[in-house]
N, CA, C and O atoms as a GROMACS GRO file, in nm:
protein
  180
    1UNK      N    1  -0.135  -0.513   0.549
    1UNK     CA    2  -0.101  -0.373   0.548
    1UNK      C    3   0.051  -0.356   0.552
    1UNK      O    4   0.117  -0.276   0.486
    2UNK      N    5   0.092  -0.438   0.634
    2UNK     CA    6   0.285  -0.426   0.622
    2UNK      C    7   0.352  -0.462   0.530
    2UNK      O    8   0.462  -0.411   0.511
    3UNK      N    9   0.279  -0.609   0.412
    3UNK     CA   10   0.297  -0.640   0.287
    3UNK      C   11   0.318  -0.491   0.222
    3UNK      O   12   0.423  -0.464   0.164
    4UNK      N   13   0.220  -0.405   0.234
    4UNK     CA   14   0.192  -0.331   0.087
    4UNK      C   15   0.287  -0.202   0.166
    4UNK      O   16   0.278  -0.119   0.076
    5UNK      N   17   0.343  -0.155   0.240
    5UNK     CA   18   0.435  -0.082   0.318
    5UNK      C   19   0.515  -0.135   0.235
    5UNK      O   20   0.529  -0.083   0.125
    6UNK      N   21   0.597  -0.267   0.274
    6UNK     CA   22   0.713  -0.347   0.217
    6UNK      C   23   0.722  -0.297   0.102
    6UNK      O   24   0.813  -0.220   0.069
    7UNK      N   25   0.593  -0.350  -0.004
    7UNK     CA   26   0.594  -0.328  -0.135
    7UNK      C   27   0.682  -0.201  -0.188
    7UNK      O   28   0.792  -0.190  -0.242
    8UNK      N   29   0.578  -0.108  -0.144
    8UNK     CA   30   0.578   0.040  -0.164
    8UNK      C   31   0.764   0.062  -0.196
    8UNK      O   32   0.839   0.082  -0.292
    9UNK      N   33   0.772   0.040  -0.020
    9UNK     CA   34   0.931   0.049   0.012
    9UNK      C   35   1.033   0.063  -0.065
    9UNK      O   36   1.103   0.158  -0.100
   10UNK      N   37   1.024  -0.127  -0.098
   10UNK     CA   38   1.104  -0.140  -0.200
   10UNK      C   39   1.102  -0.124  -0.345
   10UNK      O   40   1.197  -0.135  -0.423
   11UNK      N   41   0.976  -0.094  -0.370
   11UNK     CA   42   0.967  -0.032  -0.548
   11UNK      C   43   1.033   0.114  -0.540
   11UNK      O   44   1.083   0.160  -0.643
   12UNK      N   45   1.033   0.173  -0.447
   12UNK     CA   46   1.080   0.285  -0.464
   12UNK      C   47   1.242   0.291  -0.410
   12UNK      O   48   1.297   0.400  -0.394
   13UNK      N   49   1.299   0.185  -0.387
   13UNK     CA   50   1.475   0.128  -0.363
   13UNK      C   51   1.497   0.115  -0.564
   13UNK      O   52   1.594   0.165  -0.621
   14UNK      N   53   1.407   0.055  -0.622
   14UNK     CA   54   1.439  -0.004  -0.736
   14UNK      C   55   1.407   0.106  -0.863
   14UNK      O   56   1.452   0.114  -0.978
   15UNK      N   57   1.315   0.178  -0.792
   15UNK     CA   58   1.288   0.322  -0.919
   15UNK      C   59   1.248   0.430  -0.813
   15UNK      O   60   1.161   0.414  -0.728
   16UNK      N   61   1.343   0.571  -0.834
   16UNK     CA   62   1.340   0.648  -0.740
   16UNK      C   63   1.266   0.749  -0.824
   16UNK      O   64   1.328   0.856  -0.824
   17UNK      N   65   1.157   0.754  -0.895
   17UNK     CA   66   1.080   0.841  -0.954
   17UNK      C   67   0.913   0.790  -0.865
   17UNK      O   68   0.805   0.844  -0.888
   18UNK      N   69   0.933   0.680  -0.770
   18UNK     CA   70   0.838   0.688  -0.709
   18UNK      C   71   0.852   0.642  -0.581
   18UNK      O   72   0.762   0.603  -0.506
   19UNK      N   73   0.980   0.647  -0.558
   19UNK     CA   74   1.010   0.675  -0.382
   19UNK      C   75   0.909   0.764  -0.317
   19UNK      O   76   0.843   0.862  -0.353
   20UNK      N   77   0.926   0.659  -0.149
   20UNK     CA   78   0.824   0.721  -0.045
   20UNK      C   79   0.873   0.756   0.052
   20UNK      O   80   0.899   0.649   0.108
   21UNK      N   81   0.912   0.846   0.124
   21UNK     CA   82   0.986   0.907   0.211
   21UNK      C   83   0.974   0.771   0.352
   21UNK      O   84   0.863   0.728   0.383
   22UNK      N   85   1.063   0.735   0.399
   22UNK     CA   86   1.030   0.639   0.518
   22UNK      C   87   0.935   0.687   0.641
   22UNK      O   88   0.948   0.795   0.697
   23UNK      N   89   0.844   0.596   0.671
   23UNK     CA   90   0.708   0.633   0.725
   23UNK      C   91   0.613   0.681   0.675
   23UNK      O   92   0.502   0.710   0.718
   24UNK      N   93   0.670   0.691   0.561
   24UNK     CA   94   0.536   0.739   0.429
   24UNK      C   95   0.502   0.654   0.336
   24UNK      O   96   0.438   0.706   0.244
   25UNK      N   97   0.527   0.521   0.324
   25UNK     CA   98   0.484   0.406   0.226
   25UNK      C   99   0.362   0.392   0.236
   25UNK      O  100   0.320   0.352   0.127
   26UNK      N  101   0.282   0.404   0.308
   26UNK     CA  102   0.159   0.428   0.315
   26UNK      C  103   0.056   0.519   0.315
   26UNK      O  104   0.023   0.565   0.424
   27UNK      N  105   0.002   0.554   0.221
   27UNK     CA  106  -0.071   0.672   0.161
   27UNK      C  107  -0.242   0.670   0.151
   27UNK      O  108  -0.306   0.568   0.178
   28UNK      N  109  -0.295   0.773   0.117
   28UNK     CA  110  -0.465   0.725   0.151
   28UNK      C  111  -0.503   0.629   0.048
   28UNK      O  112  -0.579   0.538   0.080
   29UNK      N  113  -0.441   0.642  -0.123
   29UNK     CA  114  -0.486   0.602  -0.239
   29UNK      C  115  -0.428   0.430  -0.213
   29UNK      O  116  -0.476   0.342  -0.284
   30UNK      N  117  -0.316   0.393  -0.099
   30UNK     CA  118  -0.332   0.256  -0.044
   30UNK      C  119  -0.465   0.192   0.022
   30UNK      O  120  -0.534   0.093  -0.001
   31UNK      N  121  -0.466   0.304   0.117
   31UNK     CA  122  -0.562   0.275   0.229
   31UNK      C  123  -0.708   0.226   0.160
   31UNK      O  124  -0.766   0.117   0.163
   32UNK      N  125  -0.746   0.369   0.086
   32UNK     CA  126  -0.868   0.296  -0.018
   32UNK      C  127  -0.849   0.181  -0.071
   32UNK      O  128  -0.938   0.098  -0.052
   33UNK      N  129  -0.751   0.148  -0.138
   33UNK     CA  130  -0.767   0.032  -0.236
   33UNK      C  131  -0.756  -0.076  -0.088
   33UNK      O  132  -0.833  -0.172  -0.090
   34UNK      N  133  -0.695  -0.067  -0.005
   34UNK     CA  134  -0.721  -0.179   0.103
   34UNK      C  135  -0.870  -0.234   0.149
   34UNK      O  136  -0.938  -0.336   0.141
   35UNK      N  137  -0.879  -0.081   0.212
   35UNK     CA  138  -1.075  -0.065   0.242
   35UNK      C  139  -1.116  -0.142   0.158
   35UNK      O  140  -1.158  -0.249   0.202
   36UNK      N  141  -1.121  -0.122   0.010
   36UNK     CA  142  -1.202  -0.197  -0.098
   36UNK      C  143  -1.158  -0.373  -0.068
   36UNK      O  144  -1.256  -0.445  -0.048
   37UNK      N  145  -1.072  -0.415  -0.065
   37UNK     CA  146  -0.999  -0.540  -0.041
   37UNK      C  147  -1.077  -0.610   0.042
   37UNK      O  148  -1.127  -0.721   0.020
   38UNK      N  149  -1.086  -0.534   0.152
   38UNK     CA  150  -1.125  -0.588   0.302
   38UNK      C  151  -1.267  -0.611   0.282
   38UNK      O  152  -1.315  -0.724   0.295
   39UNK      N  153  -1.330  -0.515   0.252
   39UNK     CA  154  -1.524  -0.496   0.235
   39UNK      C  155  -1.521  -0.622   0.106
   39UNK      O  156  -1.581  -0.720   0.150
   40UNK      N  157  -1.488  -0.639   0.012
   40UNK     CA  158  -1.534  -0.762  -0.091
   40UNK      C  159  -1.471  -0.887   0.010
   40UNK      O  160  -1.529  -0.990  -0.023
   41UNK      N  161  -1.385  -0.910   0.107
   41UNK     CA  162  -1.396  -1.007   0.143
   41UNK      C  163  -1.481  -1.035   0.248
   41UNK      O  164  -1.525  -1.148   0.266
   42UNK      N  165  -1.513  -0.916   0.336
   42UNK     CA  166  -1.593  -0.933   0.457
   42UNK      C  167  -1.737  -0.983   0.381
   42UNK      O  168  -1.797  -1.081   0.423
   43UNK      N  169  -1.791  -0.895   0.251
   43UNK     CA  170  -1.919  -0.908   0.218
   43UNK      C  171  -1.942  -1.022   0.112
   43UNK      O  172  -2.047  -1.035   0.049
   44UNK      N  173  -1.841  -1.097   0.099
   44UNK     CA  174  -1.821  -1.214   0.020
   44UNK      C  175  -1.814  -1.364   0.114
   44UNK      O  176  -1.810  -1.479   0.070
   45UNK      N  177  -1.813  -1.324   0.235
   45UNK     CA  178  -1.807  -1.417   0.347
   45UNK      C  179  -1.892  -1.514   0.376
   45UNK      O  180  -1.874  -1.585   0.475
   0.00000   0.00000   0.00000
């Protein structure tokens, strides 16, 4: 989860047409795609 914060972060240092306000790198349309991440590995276990 702090990876994709990081990510976020700095893509938006490198193109400011999709800057994230700080404390905001993390958004729901992350969170879902995480959820999804997490459940194929838990149910792939």
């Amino acid at each position: 989860m702090l990876q994709i914060c990081q990510d976020n972060y700095d893509a938006g240092i490198k193109n400011k047409n999709i800057k994230r306000l700080f404390g905001l790198e993390w958004n729901v349309e992350d969170m879902v795609q995480h959820q999804e991440k997490m459940l194929e590995i838990i149910m792939n276990y």
